[in-house]
C-alpha positions as CSV (number, residue, x, y, z in Angstrom):
1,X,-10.1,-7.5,-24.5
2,X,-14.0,-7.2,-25.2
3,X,-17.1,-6.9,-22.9
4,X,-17.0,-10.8,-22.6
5,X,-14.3,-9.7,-20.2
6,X,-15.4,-6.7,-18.2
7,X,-13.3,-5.2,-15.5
8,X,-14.4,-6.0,-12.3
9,X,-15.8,-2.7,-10.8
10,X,-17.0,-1.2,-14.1
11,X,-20.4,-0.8,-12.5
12,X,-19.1,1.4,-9.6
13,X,-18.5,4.5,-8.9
14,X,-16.2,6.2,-6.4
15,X,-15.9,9.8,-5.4
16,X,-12.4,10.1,-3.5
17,X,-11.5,12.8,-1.4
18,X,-8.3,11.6,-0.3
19,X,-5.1,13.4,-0.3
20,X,-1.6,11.8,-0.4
21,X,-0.9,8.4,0.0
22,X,-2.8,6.3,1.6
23,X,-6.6,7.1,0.2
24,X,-5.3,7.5,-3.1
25,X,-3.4,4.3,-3.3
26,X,-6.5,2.9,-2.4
27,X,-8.6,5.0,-5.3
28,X,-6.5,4.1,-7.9
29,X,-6.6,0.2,-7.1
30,X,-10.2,0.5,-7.5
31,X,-10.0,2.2,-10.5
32,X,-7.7,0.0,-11.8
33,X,-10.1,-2.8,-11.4
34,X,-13.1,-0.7,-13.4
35,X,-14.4,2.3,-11.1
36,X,-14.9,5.1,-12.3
37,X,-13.4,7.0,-9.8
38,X,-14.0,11.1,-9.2
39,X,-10.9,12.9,-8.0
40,X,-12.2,15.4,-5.5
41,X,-9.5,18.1,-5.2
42,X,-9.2,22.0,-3.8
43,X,-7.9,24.5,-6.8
44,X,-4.5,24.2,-5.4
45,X,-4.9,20.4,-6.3
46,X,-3.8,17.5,-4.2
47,X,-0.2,18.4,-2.6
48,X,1.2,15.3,-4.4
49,X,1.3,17.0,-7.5
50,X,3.9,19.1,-6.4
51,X,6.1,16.7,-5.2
52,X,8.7,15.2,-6.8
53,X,9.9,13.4,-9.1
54,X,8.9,16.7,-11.5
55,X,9.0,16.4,-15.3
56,X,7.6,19.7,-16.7
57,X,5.1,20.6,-13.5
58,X,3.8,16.8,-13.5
59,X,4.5,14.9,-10.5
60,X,4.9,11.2,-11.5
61,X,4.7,10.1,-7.8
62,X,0.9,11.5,-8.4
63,X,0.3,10.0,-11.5
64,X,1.6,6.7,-9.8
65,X,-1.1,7.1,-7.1
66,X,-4.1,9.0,-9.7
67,X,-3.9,7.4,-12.9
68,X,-7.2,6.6,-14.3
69,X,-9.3,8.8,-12.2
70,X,-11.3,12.1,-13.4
71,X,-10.3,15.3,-11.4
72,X,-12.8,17.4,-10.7
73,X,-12.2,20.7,-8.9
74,X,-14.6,22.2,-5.8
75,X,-13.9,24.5,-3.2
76,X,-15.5,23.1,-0.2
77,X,-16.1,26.0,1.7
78,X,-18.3,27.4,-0.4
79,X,-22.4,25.9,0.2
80,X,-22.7,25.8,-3.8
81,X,-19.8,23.3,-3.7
82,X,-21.4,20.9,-0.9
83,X,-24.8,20.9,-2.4
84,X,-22.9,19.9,-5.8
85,X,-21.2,17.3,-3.5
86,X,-24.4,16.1,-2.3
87,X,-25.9,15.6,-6.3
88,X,-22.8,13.6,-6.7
89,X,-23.4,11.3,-4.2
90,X,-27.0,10.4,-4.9
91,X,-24.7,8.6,-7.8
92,X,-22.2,6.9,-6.3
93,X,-21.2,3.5,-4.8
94,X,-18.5,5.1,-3.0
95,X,-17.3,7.9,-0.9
96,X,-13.5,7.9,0.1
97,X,-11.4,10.4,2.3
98,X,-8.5,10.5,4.4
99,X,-8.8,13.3,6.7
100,X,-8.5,13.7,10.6
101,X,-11.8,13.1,11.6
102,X,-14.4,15.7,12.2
103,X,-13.3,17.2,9.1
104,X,-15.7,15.7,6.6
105,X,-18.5,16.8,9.0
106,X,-17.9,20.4,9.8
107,X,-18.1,20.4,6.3
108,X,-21.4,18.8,6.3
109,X,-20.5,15.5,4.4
110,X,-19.9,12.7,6.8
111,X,-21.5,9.9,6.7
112,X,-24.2,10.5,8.5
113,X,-25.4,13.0,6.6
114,X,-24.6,11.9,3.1
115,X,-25.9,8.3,3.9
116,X,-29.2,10.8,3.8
117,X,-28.8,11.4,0.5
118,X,-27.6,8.5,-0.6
119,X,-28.5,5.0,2.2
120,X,-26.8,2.6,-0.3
121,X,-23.7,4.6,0.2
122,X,-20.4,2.6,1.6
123,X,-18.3,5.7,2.9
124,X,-14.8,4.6,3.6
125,X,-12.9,6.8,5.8
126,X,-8.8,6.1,6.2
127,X,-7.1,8.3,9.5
128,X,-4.1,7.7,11.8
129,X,-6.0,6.5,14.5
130,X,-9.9,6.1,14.0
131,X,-13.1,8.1,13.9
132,X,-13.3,7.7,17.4
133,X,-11.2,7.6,21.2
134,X,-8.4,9.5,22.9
135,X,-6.4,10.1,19.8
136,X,-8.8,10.1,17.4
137,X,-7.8,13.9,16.3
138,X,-4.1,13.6,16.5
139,X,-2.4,14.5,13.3
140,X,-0.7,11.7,11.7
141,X,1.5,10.8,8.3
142,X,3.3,7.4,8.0
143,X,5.8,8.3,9.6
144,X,4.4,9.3,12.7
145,X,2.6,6.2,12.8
146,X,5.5,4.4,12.5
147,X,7.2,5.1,15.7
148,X,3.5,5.7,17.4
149,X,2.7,1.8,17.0
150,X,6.4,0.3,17.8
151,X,7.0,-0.2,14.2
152,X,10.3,1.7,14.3
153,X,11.7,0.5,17.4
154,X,10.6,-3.0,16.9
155,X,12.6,-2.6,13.5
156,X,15.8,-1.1,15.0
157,X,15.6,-4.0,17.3
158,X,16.5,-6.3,14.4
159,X,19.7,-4.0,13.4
160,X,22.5,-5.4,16.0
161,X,24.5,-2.3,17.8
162,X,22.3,0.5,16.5
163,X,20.6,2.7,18.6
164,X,19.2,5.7,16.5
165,X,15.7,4.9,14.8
166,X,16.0,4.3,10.9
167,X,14.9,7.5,8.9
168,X,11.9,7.4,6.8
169,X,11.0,7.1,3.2
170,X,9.3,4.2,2.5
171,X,5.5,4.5,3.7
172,X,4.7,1.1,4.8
173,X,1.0,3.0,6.9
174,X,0.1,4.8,4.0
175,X,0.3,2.2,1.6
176,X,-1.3,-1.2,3.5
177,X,-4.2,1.0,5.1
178,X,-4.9,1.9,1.5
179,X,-4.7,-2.0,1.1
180,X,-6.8,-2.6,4.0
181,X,-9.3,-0.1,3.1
182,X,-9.9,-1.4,-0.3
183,X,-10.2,-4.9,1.1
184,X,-13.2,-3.7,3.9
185,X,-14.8,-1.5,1.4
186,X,-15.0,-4.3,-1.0
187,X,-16.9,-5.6,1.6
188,X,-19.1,-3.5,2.4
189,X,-20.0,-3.4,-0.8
190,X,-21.0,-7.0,-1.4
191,X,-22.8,-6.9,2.1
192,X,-25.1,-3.8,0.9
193,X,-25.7,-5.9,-2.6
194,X,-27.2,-8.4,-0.2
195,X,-29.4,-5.8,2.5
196,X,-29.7,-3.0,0.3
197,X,-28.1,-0.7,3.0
198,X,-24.9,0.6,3.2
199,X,-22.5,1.5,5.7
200,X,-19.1,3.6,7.2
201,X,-15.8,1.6,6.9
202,X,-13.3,3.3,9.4
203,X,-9.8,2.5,8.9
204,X,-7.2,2.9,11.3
205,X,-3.5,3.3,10.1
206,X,-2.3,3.2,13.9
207,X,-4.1,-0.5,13.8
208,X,-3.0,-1.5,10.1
209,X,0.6,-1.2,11.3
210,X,-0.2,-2.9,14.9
211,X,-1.8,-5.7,13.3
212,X,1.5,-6.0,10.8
213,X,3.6,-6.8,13.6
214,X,3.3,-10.3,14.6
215,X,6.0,-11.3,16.3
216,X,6.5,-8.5,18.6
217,X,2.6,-8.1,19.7
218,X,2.8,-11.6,21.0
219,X,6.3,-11.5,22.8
220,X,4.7,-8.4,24.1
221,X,2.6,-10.3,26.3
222,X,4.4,-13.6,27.0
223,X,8.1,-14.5,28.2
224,X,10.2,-14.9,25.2
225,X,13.4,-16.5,25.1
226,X,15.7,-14.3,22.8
227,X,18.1,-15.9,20.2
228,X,21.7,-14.6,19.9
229,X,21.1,-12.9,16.6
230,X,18.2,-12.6,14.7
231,X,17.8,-15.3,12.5
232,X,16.9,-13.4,9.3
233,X,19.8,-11.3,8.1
234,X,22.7,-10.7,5.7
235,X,25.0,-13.4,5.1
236,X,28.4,-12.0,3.9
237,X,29.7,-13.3,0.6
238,X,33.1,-12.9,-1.0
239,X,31.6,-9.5,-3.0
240,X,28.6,-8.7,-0.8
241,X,25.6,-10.0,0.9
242,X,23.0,-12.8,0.9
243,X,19.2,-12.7,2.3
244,X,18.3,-16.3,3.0
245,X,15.3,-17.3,4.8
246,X,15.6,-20.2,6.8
247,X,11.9,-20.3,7.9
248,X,11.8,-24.2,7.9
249,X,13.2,-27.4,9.0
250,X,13.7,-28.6,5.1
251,X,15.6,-25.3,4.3
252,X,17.8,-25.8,7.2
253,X,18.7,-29.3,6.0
254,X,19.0,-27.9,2.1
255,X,21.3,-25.2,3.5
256,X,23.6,-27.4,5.1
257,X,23.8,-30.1,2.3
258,X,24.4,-27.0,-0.4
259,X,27.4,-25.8,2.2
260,X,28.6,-29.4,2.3
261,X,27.8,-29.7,6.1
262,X,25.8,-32.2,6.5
263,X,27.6,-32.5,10.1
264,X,25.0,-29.5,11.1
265,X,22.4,-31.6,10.9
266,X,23.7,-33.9,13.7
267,X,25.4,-30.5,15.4
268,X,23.7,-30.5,19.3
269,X,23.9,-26.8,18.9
270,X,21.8,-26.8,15.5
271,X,19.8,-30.4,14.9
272,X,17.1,-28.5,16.7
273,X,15.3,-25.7,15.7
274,X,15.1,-24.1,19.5
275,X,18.7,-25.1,20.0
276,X,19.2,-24.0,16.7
277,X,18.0,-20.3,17.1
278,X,19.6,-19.7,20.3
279,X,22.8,-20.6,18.8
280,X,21.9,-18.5,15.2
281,X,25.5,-16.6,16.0
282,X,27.7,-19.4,15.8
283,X,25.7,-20.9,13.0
284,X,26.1,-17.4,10.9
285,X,29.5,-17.9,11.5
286,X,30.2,-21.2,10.6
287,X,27.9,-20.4,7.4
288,X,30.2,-17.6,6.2
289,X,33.1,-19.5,6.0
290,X,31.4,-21.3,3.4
291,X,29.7,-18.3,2.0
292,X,33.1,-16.0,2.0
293,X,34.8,-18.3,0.2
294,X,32.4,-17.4,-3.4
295,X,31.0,-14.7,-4.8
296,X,27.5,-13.2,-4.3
297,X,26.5,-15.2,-7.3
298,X,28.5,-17.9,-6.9
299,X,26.4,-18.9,-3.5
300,X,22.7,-17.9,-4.5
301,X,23.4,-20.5,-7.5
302,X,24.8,-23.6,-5.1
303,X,21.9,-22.1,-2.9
304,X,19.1,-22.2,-5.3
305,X,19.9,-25.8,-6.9
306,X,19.0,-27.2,-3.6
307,X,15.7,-25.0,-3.6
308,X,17.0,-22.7,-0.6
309,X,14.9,-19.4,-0.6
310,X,17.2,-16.5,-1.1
311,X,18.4,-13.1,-3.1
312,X,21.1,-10.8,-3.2
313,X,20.7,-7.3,-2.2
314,X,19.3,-5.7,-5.3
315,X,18.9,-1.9,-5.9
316,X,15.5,-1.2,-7.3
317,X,16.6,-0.2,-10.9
318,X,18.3,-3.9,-10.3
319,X,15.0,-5.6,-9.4
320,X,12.8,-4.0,-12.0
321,X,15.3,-5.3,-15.0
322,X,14.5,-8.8,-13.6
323,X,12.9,-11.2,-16.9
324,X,9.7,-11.8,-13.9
325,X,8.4,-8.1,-13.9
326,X,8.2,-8.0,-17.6
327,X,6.7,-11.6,-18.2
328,X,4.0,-10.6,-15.2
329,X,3.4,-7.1,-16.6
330,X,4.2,-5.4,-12.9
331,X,5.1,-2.2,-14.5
332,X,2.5,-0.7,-16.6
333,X,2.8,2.8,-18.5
334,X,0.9,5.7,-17.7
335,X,0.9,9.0,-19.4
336,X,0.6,12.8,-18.0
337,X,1.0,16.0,-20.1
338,X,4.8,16.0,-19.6
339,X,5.0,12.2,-21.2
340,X,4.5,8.4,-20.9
341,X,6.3,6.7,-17.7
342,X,6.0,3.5,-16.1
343,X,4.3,2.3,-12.6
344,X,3.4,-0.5,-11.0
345,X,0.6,-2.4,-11.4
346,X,-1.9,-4.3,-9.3
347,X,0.1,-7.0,-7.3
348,X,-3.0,-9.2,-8.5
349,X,-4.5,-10.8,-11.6
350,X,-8.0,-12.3,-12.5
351,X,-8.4,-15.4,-14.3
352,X,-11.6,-14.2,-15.5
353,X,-12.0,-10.1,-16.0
354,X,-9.2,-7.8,-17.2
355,X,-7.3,-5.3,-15.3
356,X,-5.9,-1.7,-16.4
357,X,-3.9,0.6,-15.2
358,X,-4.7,4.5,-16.0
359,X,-3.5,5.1,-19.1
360,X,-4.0,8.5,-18.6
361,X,-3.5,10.9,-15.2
362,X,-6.3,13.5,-15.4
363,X,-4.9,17.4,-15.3
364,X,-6.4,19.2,-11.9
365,X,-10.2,20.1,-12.8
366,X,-10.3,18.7,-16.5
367,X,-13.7,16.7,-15.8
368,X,-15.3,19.6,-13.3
369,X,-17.8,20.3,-16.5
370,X,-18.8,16.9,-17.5
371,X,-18.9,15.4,-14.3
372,X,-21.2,17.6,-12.8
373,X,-23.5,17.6,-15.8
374,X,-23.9,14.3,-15.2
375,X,-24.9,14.9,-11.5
376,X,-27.9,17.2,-13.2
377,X,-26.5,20.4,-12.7
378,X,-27.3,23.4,-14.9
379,X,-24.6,25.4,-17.4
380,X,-25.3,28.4,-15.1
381,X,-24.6,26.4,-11.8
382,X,-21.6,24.8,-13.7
383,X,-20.4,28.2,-14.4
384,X,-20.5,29.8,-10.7
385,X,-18.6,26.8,-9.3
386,X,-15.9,26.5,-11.9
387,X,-15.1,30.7,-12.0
């Protein structure tokens, strides 16, 4: 690639205090797309690096969420490290944190006070619940905010017969507030290129999860007529299971012509999509005697030649072998001090401006000189904050 074909947000820059997940996630998207993005972190370094999986002290769940970023190391409760702060961002496009609010301004660098520095500043600030309200200060991981908003619950009521919430790994919050919070900042940013001002973008994870659930907010306030199994679910094969999405009237029809049933389409019970969903259990059950009767592959194929949207139940080592993640590039490599490994990329292309992911993760504090040389600050003021 060659400046014809810039990245593009390599006129921006970012200085990320965020911690964990869901700042981070957001931090390396937009370095991904050009930033150049300034890791803030304490000398014990962002807790992620700790965290596993380990490969010689290097925590590639880190480098999955840091790669491309400079690190630059302050200790925050010392004045010489705020004012440092402050030179930084009378440079930058960008400030980004994830604390629980009123952290950022005991310290003396919330917005308020660094959009005196800096008035063109967008300062995006990701938290459980929002700078302000009730439970604005309550402490809050993913996880939390997963049983907080109904998330959980409205989950488990999918899984027939179960009772005990799902445990949990996967960080749904974390990862589409960092989503959400690139999106608004982005914003933000094209509305100061246009008033010259800039502004505070307060992101919510308790709301990015509220907003996710669609169907349950609206039953929530209306009557709702229940079907007799939910209509998306395994269908058992001969060797396993089937997802298959029946979200329309022409899948319906494919399904029952790839089944040989075209007698479903005149069925009183199924011809109708409301009759059809309050009968889901006797369909299912009708389905798998088709379905039983061949193996896992044997039923996605017959499936898919009559265009019927479904998978098997992959693993993820299974879906990363598959010919589409290596013809789209979704996994890029990325390299740390313990080695080269592979993580994904941006879920997005540009038909226009190049993307690229890391290649390098920055050790804890390697750009604390040259960064704030840059920010105008002498050898002797570079020395007292880096002993």
């Amino acid at each position: 690639m060659t400046d014809a074909h810039p990245r593009p947000l390599s006129d921006v820059r970012v200085l990320d205090f965020s911690t964990t997940i869901a700042g981070p996630h957001c931090g390396r998207l937009l370095a991904d797309m050009g930033a150049d993005v300034i890791k803030v972190e304490s000398p014990e370094g962002d807790l992620m690096r700790s965290r596993p999986v380990q490969r010689h002290g290097q925590g590639t769940m880190f480098g999955q969420l840091n790669a491309g970023k400079r690190s630059i190391v302050l200790d925050l409760k010392k004045p010489e490290a705020i004012a440092a702060v402050k030179k930084l961002v009378a440079r930058v496009d960008i400030v980004l944190e994830n604390y629980r609010p009123g952290v950022m301004k005991r310290l003396g660098l919330d917005y308020a006070e660094l959009a005196k520095v800096n008035p063109r500043l967008v300062y995006g600030a990701i938290s459980g619940y929002g700078q302000t309200g009730p439970a604005a200060g309550r402490p809050a991981y993913a996880p939390v905010i997963h049983a907080s908003t109904g998330f959980d619950r409205a989950h488990l009521f999918y899984q027939q017969g179960r009772e005990r919430p799902d445990n949990c790994g996967i960080f749904v919050a974390d990862y589409a507030s960092g989503a959400y919070a690139l999106g608004a900042i982005l914003a933000a940013l094209h509305q100061r290129d246009v008033t010259g001002k800039g502004q505070m973008v307060d992101v919510s994870m308790f709301e990015t999860l509220v907003g996710m659930l669609l169907g349950e907010v609206n039953r929530a306030q209306f009557d709702f007529e229940m079907p007799s199994r939910p209509m998306y679910g395994p269908v058992e094969a001969r060797d396993g299971y089937v997802m298959i999405a029946t979200a329309s009237e022409k899948t319906f029809q494919d399904m029952a012509i790839a089944a040989g049933r075209r007698d479903w389409l005149k069925d009183p019970r199924f011809e109708k999509y409301h009759d059809r969903r309050m009968n889901w259990d006797q369909f299912v059950d009708e389905f798998e005697r088709w379905s039983k009767t061949l193996t896992v592959k044997e039923c996605i194929a017959a499936l898919e030649k009559h265009g019927v949207p479904c998978s098997a139940y992959l693993t993820v080592t299974e879906a990363l072998q598959d010919p589409q993640v290596a013809h789209r590039g979704s996994l890029c490599e990325i390299e740390d001090s313990a080695g080269k490994f592979l993580s994904p990329a941006p879920p997005f292309r540009f038909s226009g401006s190049r993307l690229q992911s890391g290649p390098k993760v920055a050790k804890l504090g390697e750009d604390t000189e040259s960064v704030l040389a840059e920010a105008g600050l002498s050898a002797d003021e570079i020395e007292a904050l880096t002993q």
